[in-house]
DOMAR-170845 format. One line per 2 residues: number of its first residue (from 1); their letters; for each residue x, y, z of C-alpha. Coordinates in steps of 0.02 Angstrom, whole numbers. Layout:
# DOMAR-170845
NUM> A> X/Y/Z  ...
This chain:
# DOMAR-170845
1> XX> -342/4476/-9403  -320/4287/-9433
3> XX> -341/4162/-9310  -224/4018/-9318
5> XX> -329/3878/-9269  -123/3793/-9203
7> XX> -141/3868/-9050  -281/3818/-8984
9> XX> -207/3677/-8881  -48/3790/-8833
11> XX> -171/3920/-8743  -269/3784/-8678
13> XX> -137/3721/-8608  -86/3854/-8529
15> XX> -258/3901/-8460  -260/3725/-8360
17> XX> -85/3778/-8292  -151/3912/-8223
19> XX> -285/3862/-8158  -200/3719/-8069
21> XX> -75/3833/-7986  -225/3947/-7931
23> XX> -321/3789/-7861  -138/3734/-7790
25> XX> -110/3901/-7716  -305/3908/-7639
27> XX> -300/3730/-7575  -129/3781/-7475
29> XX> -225/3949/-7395  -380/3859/-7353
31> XX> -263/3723/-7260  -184/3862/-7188
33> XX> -334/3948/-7139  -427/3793/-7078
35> XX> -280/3752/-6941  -275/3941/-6897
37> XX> -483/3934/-6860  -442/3753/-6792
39> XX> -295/3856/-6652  -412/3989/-6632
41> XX> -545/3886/-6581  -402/3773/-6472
43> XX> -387/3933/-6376  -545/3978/-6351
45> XX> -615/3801/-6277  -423/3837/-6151
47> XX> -480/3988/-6094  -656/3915/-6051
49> XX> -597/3743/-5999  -456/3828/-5892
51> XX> -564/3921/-5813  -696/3814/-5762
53> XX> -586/3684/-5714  -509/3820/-5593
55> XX> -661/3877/-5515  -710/3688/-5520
57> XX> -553/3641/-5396  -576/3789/-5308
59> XX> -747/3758/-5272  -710/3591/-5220
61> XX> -566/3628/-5092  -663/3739/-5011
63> XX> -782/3588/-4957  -626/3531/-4863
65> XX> -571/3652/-4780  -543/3648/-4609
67> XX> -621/3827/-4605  -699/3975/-4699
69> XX> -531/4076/-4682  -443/3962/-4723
71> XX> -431/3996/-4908  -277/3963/-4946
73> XX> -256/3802/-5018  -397/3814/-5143
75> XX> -337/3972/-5225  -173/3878/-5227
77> XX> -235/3732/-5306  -349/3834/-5433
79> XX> -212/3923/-5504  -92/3773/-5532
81> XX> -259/3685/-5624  -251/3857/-5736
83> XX> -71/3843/-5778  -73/3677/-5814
85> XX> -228/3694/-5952  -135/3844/-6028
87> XX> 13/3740/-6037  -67/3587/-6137
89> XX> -164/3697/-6229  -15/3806/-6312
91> XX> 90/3634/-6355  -77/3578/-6454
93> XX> -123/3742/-6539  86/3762/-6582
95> XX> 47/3587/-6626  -91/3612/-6747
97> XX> 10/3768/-6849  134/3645/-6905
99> XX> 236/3685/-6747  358/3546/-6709
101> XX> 316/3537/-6512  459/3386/-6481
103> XX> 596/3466/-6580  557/3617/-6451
105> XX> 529/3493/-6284  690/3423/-6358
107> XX> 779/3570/-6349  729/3621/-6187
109> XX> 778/3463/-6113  948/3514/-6172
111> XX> 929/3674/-6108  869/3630/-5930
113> XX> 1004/3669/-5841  1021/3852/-5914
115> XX> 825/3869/-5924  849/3825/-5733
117> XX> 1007/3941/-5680  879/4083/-5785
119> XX> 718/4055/-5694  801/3985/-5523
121> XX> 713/4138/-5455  547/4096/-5514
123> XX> 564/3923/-5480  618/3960/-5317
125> XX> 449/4068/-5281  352/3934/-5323
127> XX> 443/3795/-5220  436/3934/-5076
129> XX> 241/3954/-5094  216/3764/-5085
131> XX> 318/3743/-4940  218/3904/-4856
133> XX> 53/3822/-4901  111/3650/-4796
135> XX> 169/3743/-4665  39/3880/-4660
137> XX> 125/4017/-4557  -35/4108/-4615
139> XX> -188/4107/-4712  -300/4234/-4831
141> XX> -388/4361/-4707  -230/4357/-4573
143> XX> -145/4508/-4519  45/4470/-4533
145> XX> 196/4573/-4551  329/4509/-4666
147> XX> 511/4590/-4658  452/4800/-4631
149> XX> 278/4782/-4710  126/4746/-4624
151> XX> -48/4712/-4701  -200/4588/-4738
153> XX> -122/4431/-4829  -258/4439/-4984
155> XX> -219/4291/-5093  -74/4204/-5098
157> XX> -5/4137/-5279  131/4025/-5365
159> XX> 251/4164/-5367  182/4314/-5243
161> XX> 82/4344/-5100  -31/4483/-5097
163> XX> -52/4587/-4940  -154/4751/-4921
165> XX> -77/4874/-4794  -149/5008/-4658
167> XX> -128/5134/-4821  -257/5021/-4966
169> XX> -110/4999/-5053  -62/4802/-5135
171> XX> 87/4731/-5075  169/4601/-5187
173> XX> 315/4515/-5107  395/4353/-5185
175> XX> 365/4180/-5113  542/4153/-5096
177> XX> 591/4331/-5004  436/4287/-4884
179> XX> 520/4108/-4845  665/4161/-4786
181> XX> 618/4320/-4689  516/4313/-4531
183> XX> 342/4313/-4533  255/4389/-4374
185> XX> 64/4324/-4381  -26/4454/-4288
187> XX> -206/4396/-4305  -159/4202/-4266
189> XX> -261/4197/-4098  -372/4345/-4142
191> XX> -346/4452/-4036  -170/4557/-3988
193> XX> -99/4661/-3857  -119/4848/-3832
195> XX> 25/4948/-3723  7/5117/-3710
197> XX> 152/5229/-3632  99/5382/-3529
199> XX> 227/5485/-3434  179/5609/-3289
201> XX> 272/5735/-3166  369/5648/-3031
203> XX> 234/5724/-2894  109/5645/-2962
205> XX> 4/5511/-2860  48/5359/-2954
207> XX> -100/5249/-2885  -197/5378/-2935
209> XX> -117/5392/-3092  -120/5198/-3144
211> XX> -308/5190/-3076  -355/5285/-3209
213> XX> -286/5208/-3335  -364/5047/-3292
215> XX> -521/5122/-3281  -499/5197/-3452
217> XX> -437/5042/-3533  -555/4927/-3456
219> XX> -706/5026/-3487  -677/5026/-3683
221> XX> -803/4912/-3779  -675/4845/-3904
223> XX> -551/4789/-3743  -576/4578/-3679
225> XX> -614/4537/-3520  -479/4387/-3520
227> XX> -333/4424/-3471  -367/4594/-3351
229> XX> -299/4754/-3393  -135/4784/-3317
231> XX> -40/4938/-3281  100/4977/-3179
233> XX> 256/5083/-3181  388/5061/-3329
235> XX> 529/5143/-3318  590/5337/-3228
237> XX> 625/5459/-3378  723/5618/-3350
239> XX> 547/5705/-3359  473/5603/-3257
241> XX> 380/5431/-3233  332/5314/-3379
243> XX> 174/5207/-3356  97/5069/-3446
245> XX> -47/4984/-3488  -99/4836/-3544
247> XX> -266/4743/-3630  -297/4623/-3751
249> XX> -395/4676/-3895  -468/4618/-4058
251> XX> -349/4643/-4213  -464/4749/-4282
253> XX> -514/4855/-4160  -344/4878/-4119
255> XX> -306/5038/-4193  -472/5131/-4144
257> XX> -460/5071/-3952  -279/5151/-3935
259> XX> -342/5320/-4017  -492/5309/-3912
261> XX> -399/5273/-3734  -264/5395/-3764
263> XX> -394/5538/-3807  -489/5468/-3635
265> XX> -338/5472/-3536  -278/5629/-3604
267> XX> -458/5713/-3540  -458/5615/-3354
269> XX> -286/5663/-3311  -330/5839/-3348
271> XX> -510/5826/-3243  -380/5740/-3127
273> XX> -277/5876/-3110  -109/5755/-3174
275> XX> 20/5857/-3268  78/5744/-3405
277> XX> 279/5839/-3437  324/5896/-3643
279> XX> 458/5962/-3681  476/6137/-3661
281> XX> 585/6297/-3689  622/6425/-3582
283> XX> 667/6614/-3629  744/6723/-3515
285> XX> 786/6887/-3555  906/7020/-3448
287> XX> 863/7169/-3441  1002/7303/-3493
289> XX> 1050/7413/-3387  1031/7618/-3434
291> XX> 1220/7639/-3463  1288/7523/-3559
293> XX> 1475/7569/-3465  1557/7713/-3397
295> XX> 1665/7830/-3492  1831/7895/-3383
297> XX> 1904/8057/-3419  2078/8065/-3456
């Protein structure tokens, strides 16, 4: 085999080309690569910074509040910090991949108004849950019912409130929906009323009757001095006479005093010898007489 000394510049030619396209092609990746460790790192000092600065604001509002429950406005605040981070964050990591971030704000500017008709809802939650934390028809720890639900407002968020009801289970009901429904604060003054209904036979000694159940009532720990404990009659059923009572009680206790009095009462009007009425059915039954009919003869 003969070498032909001719081609020695050909195939060294060729063996710079090739090299230059591999150093080409390696110099693109590692740009490529370096932004992509460059984002990745973006994202990682967001998440931290985001969260700090969060718990930072948080931490801070709390030193102004007007009380300990009244936690509120510096979860409020702490998650608009958040969002805001994220949002800066993204537009310089999109940034830093070669993403053109003012074609896109350009675009969107554009877009507003259908960007705006598609997340009116979610833009309307969050203008709701600013205008509920001015107003503050209730705070994190209140007891509140809101439309047919009733529960422990737990945190209350850009887009949602959180409430826990009498059954553990998380509520989430939208800003807006909560805005324009009414909102009964139950644990506002902290304490709320207990009425119990008791109805008894219509020979019954009423004083009698009522001065037990303001003996029962008043005598429970978990009932307030201030205001006494009223009762009086309510109303005449067609089984006999309603009764009520009255006490104010603390919202948490609220639940255990009423199970406690109406076990109490149930007990002291039977010691009493006062028939409280139920409804009842009555079976009467005929006896048959030992011919059933006569037979006549033709």
């Amino acid at each position: 085999m003969t070498f032909d000394f001719r081609e020695i510049p050909q195939r060294f030619n060729y063996f710079v080309s090739n090299v230059q396209t591999f150093w080409g092609d390696l110099t693109q990746h590692s740009a490529f690569l370096s932004n992509l460790l460059i984002a990745a790192l973006i994202l990682m000092v967001t998440l931290f910074l985001s969260q700090w600065l969060s718990n930072t604001v948080r931490k801070a509002a709390k030193r102004y509040a007007h009380s300990d429950a009244d936690r509120t406005l510096p979860e409020f605040l702490s998650q608009v910090v958040w969002w805001l981070i994220m949002v800066v964050g993204l537009v310089v990591i999109l940034n830093r991949l070669g993403v053109q971030t003012t074609s896109i704000l350009t675009v969107l500017g554009a877009a507003s108004l259908a960007i705006g008709l598609a997340l009116q809802g979610t833009l309307s939650n969050v203008a709701s849950g600013i205008m509920l934390l001015v107003q503050k028809p209730y705070r994190i720890g209140d007891t509140v019912t809101i439309g047919d639900v009733t529960g422990t407002v737990g945190r209350l968020g850009l887009f949602s409130t959180e409430l826990t009801n009498g059954d553990s289970h998380k509520v989430y009901i939208p800003n807006a929906k909560i805005f324009s429904d009414r909102i009964i604060n139950i644990s506002h003054y902290g304490h709320r009323t207990l009425a119990i209904m008791v109805t008894v036979d219509f020979a019954t000694d009423l004083d009698k009757a009522l001065s037990i159940l303001k003996k029962v009532m008043g005598s429970h720990p978990g009932t307030l001095s201030t205001p006494e404990v009223w009762a009086g009659v309510e109303n005449f059923a067609d089984n006999g006479v309603q009764l009520k009572v009255t006490a104010q009680v603390t919202v948490a206790q609220h639940g255990q005093v009423r199970a406690d009095v109406l076990k109490s009462v149930k007990e002291e009007f039977g010691a009493a010898g006062i028939y409280i009425p139920y409804p009842h059915q009555v079976t009467m039954e005929k006896a048959l007489s030992a011919a059933t009919g006569e037979q006549t003869s033709a």
